[in-house]
N, C-alpha and C positions, 0 to 999 in steps of 0.2 A: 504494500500500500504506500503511494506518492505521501510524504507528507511535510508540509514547509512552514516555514516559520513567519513569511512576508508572502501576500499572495495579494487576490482583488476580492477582497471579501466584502468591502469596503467602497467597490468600486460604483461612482456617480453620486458619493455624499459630497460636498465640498465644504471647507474647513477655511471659516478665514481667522488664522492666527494673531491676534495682538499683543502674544503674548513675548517676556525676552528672560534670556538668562537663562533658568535652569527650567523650573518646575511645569511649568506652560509648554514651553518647546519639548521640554522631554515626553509631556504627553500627546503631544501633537504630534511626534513622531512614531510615536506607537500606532496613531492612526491611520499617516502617511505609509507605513511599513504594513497594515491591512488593506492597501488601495484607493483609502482617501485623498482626492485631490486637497494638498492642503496650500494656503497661498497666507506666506506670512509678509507684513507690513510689518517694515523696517525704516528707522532714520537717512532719509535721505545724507550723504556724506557720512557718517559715520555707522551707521547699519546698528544691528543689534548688540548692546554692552560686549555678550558671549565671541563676538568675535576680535576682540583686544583682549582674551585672556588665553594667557600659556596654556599647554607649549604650544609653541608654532613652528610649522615644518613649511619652509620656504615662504615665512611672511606668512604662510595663513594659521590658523587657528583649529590645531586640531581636535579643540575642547569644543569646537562649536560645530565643527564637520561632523563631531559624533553625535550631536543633539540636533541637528536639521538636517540630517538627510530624506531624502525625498520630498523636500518641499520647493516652493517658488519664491522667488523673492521679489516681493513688491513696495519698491521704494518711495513714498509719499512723506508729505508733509502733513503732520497731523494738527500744527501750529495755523493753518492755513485753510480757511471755511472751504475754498472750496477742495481740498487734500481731503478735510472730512465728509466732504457731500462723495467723492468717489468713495471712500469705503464703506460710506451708508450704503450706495447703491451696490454694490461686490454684495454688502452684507441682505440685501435683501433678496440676493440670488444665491445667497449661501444655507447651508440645513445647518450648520453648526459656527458660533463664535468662540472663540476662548481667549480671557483676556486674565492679566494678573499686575495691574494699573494698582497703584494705593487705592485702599477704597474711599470714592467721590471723586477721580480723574475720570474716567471713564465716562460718568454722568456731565462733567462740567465740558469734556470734548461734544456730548452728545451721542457719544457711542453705548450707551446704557441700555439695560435691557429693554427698558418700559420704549426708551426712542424706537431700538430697532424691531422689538416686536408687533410696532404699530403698525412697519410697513411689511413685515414680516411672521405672521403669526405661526409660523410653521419650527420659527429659530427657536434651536436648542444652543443656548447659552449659561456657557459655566465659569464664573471670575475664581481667582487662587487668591490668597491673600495670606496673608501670616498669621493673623489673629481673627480673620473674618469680617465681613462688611458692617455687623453689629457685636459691638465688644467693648469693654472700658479699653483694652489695647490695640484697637484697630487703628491708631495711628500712630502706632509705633514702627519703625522699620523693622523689617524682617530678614532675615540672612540664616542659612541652616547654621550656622552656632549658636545664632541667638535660639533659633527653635528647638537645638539638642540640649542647651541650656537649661530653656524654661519648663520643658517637656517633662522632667525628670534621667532623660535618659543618660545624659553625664554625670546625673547622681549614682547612678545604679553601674556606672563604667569604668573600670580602674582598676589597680590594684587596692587589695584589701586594706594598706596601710599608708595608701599614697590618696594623689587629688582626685579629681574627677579629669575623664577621659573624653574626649570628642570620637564617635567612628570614624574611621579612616575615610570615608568619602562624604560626600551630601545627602546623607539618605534623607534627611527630611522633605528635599525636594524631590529626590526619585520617587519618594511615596506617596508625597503629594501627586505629583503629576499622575502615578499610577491609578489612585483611588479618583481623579478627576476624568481619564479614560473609561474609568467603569462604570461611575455616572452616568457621562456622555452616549453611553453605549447604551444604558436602562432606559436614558429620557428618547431615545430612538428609538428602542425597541418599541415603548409605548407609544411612541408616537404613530407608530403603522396601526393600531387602533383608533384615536383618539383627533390624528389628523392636526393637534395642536404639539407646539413645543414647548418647552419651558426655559426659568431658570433654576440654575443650582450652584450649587457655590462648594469651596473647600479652604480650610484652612492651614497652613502647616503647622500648627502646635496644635490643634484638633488630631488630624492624620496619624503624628508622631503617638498621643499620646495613647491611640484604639490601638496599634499594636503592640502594646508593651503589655502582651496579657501572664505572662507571669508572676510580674511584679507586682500586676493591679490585682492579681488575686488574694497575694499577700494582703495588699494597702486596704482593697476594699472588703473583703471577706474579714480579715483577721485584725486591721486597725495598726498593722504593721507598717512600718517607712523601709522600703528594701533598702542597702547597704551596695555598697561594692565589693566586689568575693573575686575580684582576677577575672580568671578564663575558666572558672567553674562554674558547673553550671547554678545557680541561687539556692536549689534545693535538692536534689541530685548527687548522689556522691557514689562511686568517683563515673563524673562527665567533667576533661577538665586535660590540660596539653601538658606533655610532661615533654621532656629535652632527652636524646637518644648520642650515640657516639658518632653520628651525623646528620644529627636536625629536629628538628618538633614533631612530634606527633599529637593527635588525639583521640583520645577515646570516649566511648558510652556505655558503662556496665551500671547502669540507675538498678536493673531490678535482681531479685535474688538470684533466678537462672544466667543471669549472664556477671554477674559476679564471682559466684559459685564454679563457672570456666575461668573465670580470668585468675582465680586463688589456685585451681589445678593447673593451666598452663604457667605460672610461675613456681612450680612447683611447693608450694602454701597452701594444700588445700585447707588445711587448721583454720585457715583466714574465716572461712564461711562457718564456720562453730563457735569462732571465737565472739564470745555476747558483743564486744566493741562495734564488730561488724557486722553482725548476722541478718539483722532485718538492715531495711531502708532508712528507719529513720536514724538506727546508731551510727550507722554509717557516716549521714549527713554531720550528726554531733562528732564525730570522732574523725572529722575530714585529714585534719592535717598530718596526724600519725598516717595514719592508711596511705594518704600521698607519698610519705615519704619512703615507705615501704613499696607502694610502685615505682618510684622514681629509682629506688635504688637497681632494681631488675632492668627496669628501661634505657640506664646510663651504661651498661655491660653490652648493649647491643646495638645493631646500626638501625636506621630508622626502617629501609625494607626487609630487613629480618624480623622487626617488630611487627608491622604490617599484615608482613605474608602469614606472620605464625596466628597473630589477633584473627585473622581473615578467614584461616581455618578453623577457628573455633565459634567461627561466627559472630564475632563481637565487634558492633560496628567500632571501627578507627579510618584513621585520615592521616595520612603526612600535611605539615604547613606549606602550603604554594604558592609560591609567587603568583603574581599575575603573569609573569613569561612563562612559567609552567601550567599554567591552564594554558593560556592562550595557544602554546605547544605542542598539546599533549593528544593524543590519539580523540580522546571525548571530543575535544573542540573539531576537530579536525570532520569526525560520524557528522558532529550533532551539527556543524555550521553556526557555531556560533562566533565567526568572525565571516561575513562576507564582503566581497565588492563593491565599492562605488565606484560615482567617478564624479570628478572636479575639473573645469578649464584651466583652470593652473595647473593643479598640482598631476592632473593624469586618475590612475586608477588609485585608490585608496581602500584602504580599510573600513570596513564599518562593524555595527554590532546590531542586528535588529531587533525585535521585541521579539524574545524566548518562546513561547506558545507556538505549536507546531499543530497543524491541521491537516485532517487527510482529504484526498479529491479535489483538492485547489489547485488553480494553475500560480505557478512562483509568479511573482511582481517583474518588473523590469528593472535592472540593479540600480541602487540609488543613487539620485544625483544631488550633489551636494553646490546649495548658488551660492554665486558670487552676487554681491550687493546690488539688486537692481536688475537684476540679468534676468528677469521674466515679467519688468515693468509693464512692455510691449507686450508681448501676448497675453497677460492676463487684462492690460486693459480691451485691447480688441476683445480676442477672442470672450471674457465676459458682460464686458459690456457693451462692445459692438464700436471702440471708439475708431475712427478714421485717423489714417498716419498722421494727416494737417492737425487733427486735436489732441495726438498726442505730442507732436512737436510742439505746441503751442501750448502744453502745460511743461515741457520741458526748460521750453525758455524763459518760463514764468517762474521756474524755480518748484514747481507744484511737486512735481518727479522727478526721477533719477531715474536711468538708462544706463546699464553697462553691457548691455547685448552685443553680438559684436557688429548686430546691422546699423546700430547706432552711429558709429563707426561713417558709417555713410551720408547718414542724413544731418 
């Protein structure tokens, strides 16, 4: 059975993005990468924030090549009545908006929902925001640290005896964006009944704070404030990365059967008799003895000989990987989770598309990653039917930006 990961699942919704940076674009791209025409509006001259941030591979921006592939870029003036009356019009030919403007820009452009759903009742409209459109902190700025901050979740990240920990990437934003895709996708589906669209919204310290459900079980069940415990797992023991005589590994023996193997293959089976450790919960209280009694079996041995032995005894473990070893490694290689684009500068590039794999789809077309401007022209024609004379003549007015290359000409 065919089955892929970016197809036309998607194909004849159209998406006009207003959205920059991470949280917005990342889920617009998840769209884009099911078939959605998506057409983002960008600053003219300077384009969206995301493409001045590192790294860059030949002047461009490979932190933004991997969050707008597959879209268009369409460069307007949104400072300028009539910059906004083109993407009212875009917008009232479009099934989906997504904007992530502080909340009250949006409205004071005119680009608000109540505006566009007047001429539009069919638009499925979703804004992102940090704190949400009604909040004592919704105008506060927002930035995934401030939201890993306030979330709880760099209280709960660290070591047990150090500060609090940021996650290594923006997950607040990739979750954000994620949970505003699933939205977008509900207020659609219903819509093939109902014939109307809506709005919806998401917040990133909302997002952040619905999946931390381990921690909430403690907080709200038990009145508990979780702590920081390292790389174990909160309540779980031993789930938690010990260091081998070439690299990190980790493991999961949470319950008696797979503890119970992991005390026989270090040859301790006593371990699983002994009261300290015997059930679940002694375990968790008697964490740190117990670790150190794995740790000392784990330091005698290399990390694939630890692996391959855990693996036969069925106890889930992992070695620590870089991201060049995924990226590397035979999985990625099956599963396609690095494929093709392409860029006018840079040529063929790498991308990453949205992970979910479906069968009986035809693959998309590989993605193309724009340059600022460079589908001004066709998307004004082609959606709104404008003549060269009127798009040169918002060119010259400064309305648009063009960097196609037939530009080039006129």
């Amino acid at each position: 059975m065919e089955m892929c990961a970016t197809s036309t699942l998607l194909q004849g919704i159209r998406v006009l993005d207003l959205s920059r940076v991470m949280s917005g674009p990342y889920c617009t791209a998840m769209l884009a990468d099911l078939g959605a025409e998506v057409i983002k509006v960008e600053i003219p001259g300077r384009g969206d924030d995301a493409r001045h941030f590192g790294p860059y591979k030949d002047g461009e921006s490979a932190y933004f090549a991997l969050l707008n592939r597959g879209k268009k870029s369409l460069a307007v003036d949104l400072k300028s009545p009539d910059g906004v009356k083109l993407v009212r019009d875009i917008a009232e030919k479009s099934d989906v908006v997504v904007e992530n403007f502080r909340p009250g820009v949006a409205k004071r452009l005119g680009l608000d929902y109540e505006a566009l759903a007047g001429v539009n009742p069919q638009l499925v409209y979703a804004s992102i925001s940090g704190f949400g459109q009604a909040s004592p902190l919704a105008d506060r700025p927002a930035l995934d640290l401030a939201i890993q901050a306030m979330s709880g979740l760099m209280s709960m990240t660290g070591p047990k005896d150090g500060g609090p920990y940021a996650v290594g990437e923006s997950i607040t934003d990739v979750t954000t964006g994620m949970f505003c895709a699933f939205g977008i996708m509900a207020a659609l589906f219903e819509r093939q009944r109902s014939g109307k669209g809506r709005y919806l919204e998401v917040a990133m310290l909302d997002a952040c704070f619905s999946m931390m459900l381990t921690g909430l079980s403690r907080q709200l069940y038990l009145g508990e404030t979780p702590s920081r415990v390292g790389n174990r797992h909160p309540e779980s023991y031993p789930v938690d990365h010990f260091t081998t005589k070439t690299g990190d590994v980790v493991i999961a023996a949470p319950n008696d059967t797979l503890f119970n193997a992991l005390a026989k293959l270090m040859g301790q089976p006593e371990l699983a008799e002994d009261e300290k450790y015997a059930t679940y919960d002694a375990r968790s209280r008697n964490d740190e003895a117990l670790r150190n009694i794995i740790a000392a079996w784990m330091s005698e041995r290399t990390s694939e000989e630890v692996v391959a032995r855990l693996g036969e005894a069925s106890i889930p473990c992992a070695p620590v990987w870089s991201l060049g070893d995924v990226a590397g490694s035979d999985h990625a290689r099956e599963r396609q989770l690095v494929t093709e684009g392409r860029h006018k500068k840079l040529g063929t590039v790498p991308v990453v598309p949205q992970p979910v794999r479906f069968s009986d789809v035809e693959p998309g077309d590989p993605s193309s990653i724009p340059t600022l401007g460079e589908d001004t022209k066709a998307v004004l024609q082609d959606v709104l039917g404008l003549s060269d004379e009127a798009i040169a003549a918002l060119v010259d007015r400064k309305i648009v930006q063009r960097t196609d290359e037939s530009a080039k000409e006129s």
